[in-house]
C-alpha positions, 0 to 999 in steps of 0.5 A: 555451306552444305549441311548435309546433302538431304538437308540441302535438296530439302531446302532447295525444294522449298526454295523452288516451292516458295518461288514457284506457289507464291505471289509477289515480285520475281526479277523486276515484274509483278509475279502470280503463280500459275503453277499447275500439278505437272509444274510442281511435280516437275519441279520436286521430282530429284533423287526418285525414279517414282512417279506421282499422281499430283493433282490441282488439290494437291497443288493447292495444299502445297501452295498453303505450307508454301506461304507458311515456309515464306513467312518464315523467311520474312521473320528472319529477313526481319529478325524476327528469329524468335517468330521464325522458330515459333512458325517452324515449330507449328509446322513440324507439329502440324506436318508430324514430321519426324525422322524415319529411315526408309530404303526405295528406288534402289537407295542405301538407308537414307532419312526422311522425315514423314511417315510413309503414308502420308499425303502427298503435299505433307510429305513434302512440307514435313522435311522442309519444315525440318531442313528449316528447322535445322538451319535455324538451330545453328548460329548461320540461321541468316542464311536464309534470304529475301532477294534484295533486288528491287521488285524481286521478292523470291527466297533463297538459302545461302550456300556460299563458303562467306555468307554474303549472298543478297539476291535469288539469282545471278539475273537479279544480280547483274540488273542491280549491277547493271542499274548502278552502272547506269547511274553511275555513267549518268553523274 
Protein backbone atom coordinates (compact mmCIF):
# COMPACT_ATOMS: atom_id res chain seq x y z
CA UNK A 1 0.00 0.00 0.00
CA UNK A 2 1.74 3.24 -1.04
CA UNK A 3 -0.26 6.57 -0.43
CA UNK A 4 1.74 8.70 -2.22
CA UNK A 5 5.63 8.62 -2.15
CA UNK A 6 5.62 12.03 0.32
CA UNK A 7 3.24 10.60 2.46
CA UNK A 8 5.00 7.47 2.82
CA UNK A 9 8.65 8.96 3.53
CA UNK A 10 6.68 11.00 6.12
CA UNK A 11 5.12 8.01 7.73
CA UNK A 12 8.21 6.14 7.57
CA UNK A 13 9.92 8.85 9.51
CA UNK A 14 7.60 8.68 12.25
CA UNK A 15 7.82 5.35 12.38
CA UNK A 16 11.99 5.69 12.63
CA UNK A 17 10.93 8.71 15.36
CA UNK A 18 8.78 6.77 17.42
CA UNK A 19 11.14 3.87 17.53
CA UNK A 20 14.25 5.60 17.87
CA UNK A 21 13.10 8.79 21.06
CA UNK A 22 10.59 6.34 22.90
CA UNK A 23 11.01 3.92 25.59
CA UNK A 24 9.70 0.57 26.24
CA UNK A 25 10.52 -2.77 24.55
CA UNK A 26 12.30 -3.59 20.89
CA UNK A 27 12.96 -7.28 19.69
CA UNK A 28 12.73 -9.11 23.07
CA UNK A 29 14.79 -6.39 25.35
CA UNK A 30 13.86 -3.40 27.71
CA UNK A 31 14.73 -0.47 25.29
CA UNK A 32 15.62 3.51 26.78
CA UNK A 33 16.31 5.88 23.75
CA UNK A 34 19.80 7.09 24.07
CA UNK A 35 19.50 8.66 20.76
CA UNK A 36 21.75 11.59 20.44
CA UNK A 37 20.93 14.93 17.78
CA UNK A 38 23.47 13.25 15.01
CA UNK A 39 21.40 9.93 15.60
CA UNK A 40 18.47 11.71 14.53
CA UNK A 41 19.48 13.77 12.34
CA UNK A 42 20.94 10.51 10.70
CA UNK A 43 18.20 8.85 10.89
CA UNK A 44 15.71 11.86 8.78
CA UNK A 45 18.34 13.06 6.44
CA UNK A 46 16.26 11.32 3.10
CA UNK A 47 15.55 13.26 0.03
CA UNK A 48 17.67 16.41 1.06
CA UNK A 49 21.23 17.55 0.26
CA UNK A 50 20.89 20.20 3.25
CA UNK A 51 22.64 19.83 6.22
CA UNK A 52 20.97 20.63 9.78
CA UNK A 53 22.18 21.92 12.73
CA UNK A 54 20.20 19.72 15.29
CA UNK A 55 21.00 19.96 18.91
CA UNK A 56 20.18 18.09 22.04
CA UNK A 57 17.04 20.69 22.70
CA UNK A 58 15.90 19.76 19.44
CA UNK A 59 16.14 16.19 20.04
CA UNK A 60 14.51 16.53 23.18
CA UNK A 61 11.47 18.74 21.22
CA UNK A 62 11.35 15.62 18.88
CA UNK A 63 11.22 13.30 21.61
CA UNK A 64 8.03 15.20 23.02
CA UNK A 65 5.83 15.04 19.45
CA UNK A 66 7.52 11.45 19.20
CA UNK A 67 5.53 10.38 22.32
CA UNK A 68 2.49 12.08 21.26
CA UNK A 69 2.45 10.27 17.53
CA UNK A 70 3.11 6.89 19.50
CA UNK A 71 -0.14 7.61 21.66
CA UNK A 72 -1.77 7.81 18.68
CA UNK A 73 -0.60 4.41 17.40
CA UNK A 74 -1.78 2.92 20.74
CA UNK A 75 -5.36 4.57 20.18
CA UNK A 76 -5.68 2.65 17.04
CA UNK A 77 -4.12 -0.46 18.49
CA UNK A 78 -6.97 -0.25 20.74
CA UNK A 79 -9.65 1.00 18.76
CA UNK A 80 -9.77 3.79 20.32
CA UNK A 81 -10.14 5.56 16.42
CA UNK A 82 -12.26 8.40 17.75
CA UNK A 83 -8.97 9.28 20.17
CA UNK A 84 -6.73 8.92 17.67
CA UNK A 85 -8.04 11.54 15.41
CA UNK A 86 -8.90 13.73 18.42
CA UNK A 87 -4.89 13.42 19.34
CA UNK A 88 -3.86 13.88 15.16
CA UNK A 89 -6.38 16.79 15.08
CA UNK A 90 -4.44 18.51 18.38
CA UNK A 91 -1.25 17.96 16.62
CA UNK A 92 -2.06 19.52 13.36
CA UNK A 93 -3.17 22.49 15.19
CA UNK A 94 -0.35 22.56 17.40
CA UNK A 95 2.43 21.98 14.90
CA UNK A 96 0.42 24.61 12.11
CA UNK A 97 0.74 22.29 9.97
CA UNK A 98 -0.51 23.29 6.58
CA UNK A 99 0.09 22.46 2.73
CA UNK A 100 2.69 24.62 1.06
CA UNK A 101 4.35 23.79 -2.21
CA UNK A 102 8.07 24.52 -2.00
CA UNK A 103 11.01 24.03 -4.54
CA UNK A 104 14.85 23.15 -2.87
CA UNK A 105 17.82 21.05 -3.33
CA UNK A 106 17.13 20.95 -7.30
CA UNK A 107 13.57 19.41 -6.64
CA UNK A 108 10.23 19.83 -9.10
CA UNK A 109 7.50 21.46 -6.94
CA UNK A 110 6.83 19.00 -4.05
CA UNK A 111 4.20 19.61 -0.93
CA UNK A 112 5.23 20.17 2.64
CA UNK A 113 3.24 20.88 5.27
CA UNK A 114 4.99 23.51 7.64
CA UNK A 115 5.81 26.81 6.98
CA UNK A 116 9.66 27.63 5.90
CA UNK A 117 10.50 29.01 8.72
CA UNK A 118 9.74 26.86 11.39
CA UNK A 119 11.79 24.99 14.02
CA UNK A 120 13.54 22.47 13.14
CA UNK A 121 11.59 19.64 15.33
CA UNK A 122 8.00 21.10 14.16
CA UNK A 123 9.08 21.13 10.83
CA UNK A 124 9.39 17.57 11.22
CA UNK A 125 5.93 16.68 13.56
CA UNK A 126 3.85 18.93 11.25
CA UNK A 127 3.78 16.45 8.18
CA UNK A 128 4.03 13.62 10.19
CA UNK A 129 1.02 14.59 12.04
CA UNK A 130 -0.43 15.30 8.51
CA UNK A 131 0.60 11.63 6.83
CA UNK A 132 -1.08 10.18 10.05
CA UNK A 133 -3.90 12.52 9.33
CA UNK A 134 -4.22 11.22 6.04
CA UNK A 135 -4.08 7.44 6.95
CA UNK A 136 -6.50 7.99 9.26
CA UNK A 137 -9.19 9.69 6.95
CA UNK A 138 -9.46 6.35 4.99
CA UNK A 139 -10.97 3.17 5.85
CA UNK A 140 -7.17 1.30 6.04
CA UNK A 141 -6.41 3.75 9.20
CA UNK A 142 -5.50 -0.18 10.64
CA UNK A 143 -2.65 -0.03 9.15
CA UNK A 144 -1.18 1.70 11.52
CA UNK A 145 0.48 -1.33 14.03
CA UNK A 146 2.16 -2.07 17.39
CA UNK A 147 4.71 -5.14 16.94
CA UNK A 148 2.80 -8.14 18.52
CA UNK A 149 5.80 -9.71 19.53
CA UNK A 150 6.37 -10.65 22.85
CA UNK A 151 8.28 -7.77 24.73
CA UNK A 152 8.40 -5.66 21.37
CA UNK A 153 6.45 -2.45 21.68
CA UNK A 154 7.96 -0.60 18.41
CA UNK A 155 5.26 0.84 15.54
CA UNK A 156 5.14 0.38 12.12
CA UNK A 157 2.57 1.36 9.44
CA UNK A 158 1.38 -1.46 6.96
CA UNK A 159 2.28 -1.35 3.59
CA UNK A 160 1.92 -4.81 2.64
CA UNK A 161 -0.80 -5.25 -0.83
CA UNK A 162 -2.99 -7.56 2.21
CA UNK A 163 -2.93 -5.57 5.29
CA UNK A 164 -2.03 -8.59 7.40
CA UNK A 165 1.15 -7.15 8.79
CA UNK A 166 1.83 -7.97 12.86
CA UNK A 167 5.40 -7.12 13.94
CA UNK A 168 7.85 -4.18 13.21
CA UNK A 169 10.28 -6.34 11.55
CA UNK A 170 11.37 -9.61 10.23
CA UNK A 171 13.83 -10.19 13.45
CA UNK A 172 10.65 -9.93 15.44
CA UNK A 173 8.90 -12.07 12.85
CA UNK A 174 11.34 -15.28 12.84
CA UNK A 175 11.59 -15.03 17.10
CA UNK A 176 7.82 -15.63 17.51
CA UNK A 177 8.28 -18.31 14.56
CA UNK A 178 10.95 -19.44 16.17
CA UNK A 179 9.53 -19.64 19.79
CA UNK A 180 6.54 -21.73 18.22
CA UNK A 181 8.95 -24.09 16.47
CA UNK A 182 10.27 -24.82 19.99
CA UNK A 183 7.05 -25.56 21.56
CA UNK A 184 6.02 -27.30 19.05
CA UNK A 185 9.06 -29.62 19.01
CA UNK A 186 8.86 -29.62 22.99
CA UNK A 187 4.84 -31.65 22.87
Amino acid sequence: MNFDSHTSDVLAAAVKVINLLTPGYARGREYHPAATADDVRQELHWRSAREYEVSDADVDTLRGYAERLRAIFEAVDCGRIDDACEQTNTLLRETQAAPVLTRHDDEPWHLHFHAADAEWARSWAAPMATGLAVVLGNPVFDRLGICTAPMCDRVFVDTSRNGARRFCSTACQNRVKAAAFRARQRT
